[in-house]
C-alpha positions in Angstrom: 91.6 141.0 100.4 89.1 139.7 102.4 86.4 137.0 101.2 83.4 138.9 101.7 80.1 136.3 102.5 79.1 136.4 98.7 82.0 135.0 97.8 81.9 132.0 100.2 78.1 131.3 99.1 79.2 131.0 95.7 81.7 128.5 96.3 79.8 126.8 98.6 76.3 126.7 96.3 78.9 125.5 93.3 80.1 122.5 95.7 76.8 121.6 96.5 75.9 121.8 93.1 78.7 119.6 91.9 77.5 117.1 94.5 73.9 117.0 93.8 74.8 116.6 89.8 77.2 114.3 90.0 75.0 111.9 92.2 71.6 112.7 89.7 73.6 112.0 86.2 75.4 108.6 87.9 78.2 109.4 86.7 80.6 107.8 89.9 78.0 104.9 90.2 75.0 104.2 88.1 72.8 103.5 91.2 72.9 107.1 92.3 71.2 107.9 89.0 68.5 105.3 89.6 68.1 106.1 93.3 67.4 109.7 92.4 65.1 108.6 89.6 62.7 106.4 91.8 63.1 109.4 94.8 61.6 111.4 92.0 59.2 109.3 91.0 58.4 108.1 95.1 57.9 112.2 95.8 55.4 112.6 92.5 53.5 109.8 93.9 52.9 110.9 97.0 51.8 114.4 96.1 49.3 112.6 93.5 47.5 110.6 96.8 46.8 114.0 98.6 45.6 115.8 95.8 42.3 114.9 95.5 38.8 116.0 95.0 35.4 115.1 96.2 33.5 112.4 94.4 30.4 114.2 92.1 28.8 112.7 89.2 31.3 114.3 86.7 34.1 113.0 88.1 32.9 109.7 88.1 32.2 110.0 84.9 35.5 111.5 84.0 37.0 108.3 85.8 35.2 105.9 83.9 36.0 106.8 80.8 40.0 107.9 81.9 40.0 104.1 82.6 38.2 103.1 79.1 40.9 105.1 77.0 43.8 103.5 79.6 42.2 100.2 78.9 41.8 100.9 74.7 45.5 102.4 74.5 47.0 99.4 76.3 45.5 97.4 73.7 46.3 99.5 71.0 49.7 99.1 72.1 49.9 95.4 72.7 48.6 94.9 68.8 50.9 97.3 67.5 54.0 95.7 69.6 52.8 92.7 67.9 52.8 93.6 64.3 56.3 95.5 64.8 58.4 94.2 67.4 61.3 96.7 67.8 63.7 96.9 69.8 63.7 100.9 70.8 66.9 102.2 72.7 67.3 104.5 75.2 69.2 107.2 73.4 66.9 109.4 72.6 65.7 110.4 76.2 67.0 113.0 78.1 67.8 113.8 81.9 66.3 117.1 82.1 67.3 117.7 85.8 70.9 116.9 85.0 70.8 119.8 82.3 69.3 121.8 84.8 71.6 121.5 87.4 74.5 122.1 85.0 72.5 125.1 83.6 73.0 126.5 87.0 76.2 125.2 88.1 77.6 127.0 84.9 75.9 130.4 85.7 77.0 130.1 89.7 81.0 129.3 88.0 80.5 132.4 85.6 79.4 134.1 88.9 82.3 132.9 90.3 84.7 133.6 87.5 83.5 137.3 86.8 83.2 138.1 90.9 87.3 137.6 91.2 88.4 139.5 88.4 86.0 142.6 89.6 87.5 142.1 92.4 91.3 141.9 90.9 90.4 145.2 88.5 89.0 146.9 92.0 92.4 146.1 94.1 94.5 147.3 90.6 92.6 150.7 90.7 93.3 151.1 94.9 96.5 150.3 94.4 97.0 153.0 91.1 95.1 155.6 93.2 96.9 154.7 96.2 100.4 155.3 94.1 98.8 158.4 92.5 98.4 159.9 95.6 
């Protein structure tokens, strides 16, 4: 049988896949995981400067008091870190672009996985038909 072009997409878009998730969860080096983190971050930054809108009295406004309620919650915070000083661990967060890439590297290996045994039933009913002949 020949591999057909699907075939060699899936396997290539798995690989890649495989790549990209194992350098975005850090799992062969921690730095990958914080590289892609602050490329991330860089990329959402840089959106954020060119999406702007033209200065009118409401959004002045809206500015001023955006940076009052910055200014109050960073307060609010300080006191309260103050009166309860706790040490809060990082278990709770989640990567949600590491289950996302798994998410899809699962469905391309089901893909995968259910492409060669059509294929396997396909060749087994040729070859009955072929026999029946």
């Amino acid at each position: 049988m020949k591999d057909s072009l699907y075939h060699t997409i899936l396997r290539v878009s798995a690989l890649t896949l495989t790549l990209v998730l194992l350098f975005v969860s850090g799992f062969l080096a921690p730095v990958t995981k914080e590289l892609s983190q602050n490329a991330g971050t860089y990329l959402a930054n840089a959106i954020g400067i060119y999406a702007g809108v033209e200065p009118n009295e409401l959004n002045v406004i809206t500015a001023e008091l955006t940076k009052q309620k910055t200014e109050l919650d960073a307060r609010e915070k300080a006191l309260s870190e103050r009166e309860i000083n706790v040490d809060v661990g990082s278990g709770g967060s989640t990567d949600t672009s590491t289950f996302i890439l798994s998410a899809i590297l699962f469905i391309i290996l089901v893909l995968i996985i259910l492409n060669y045994i059509l294929d396997y039933l396909r060749a087994r009913a040729v070859s009955q038909y072929e026999q029946a002949t």
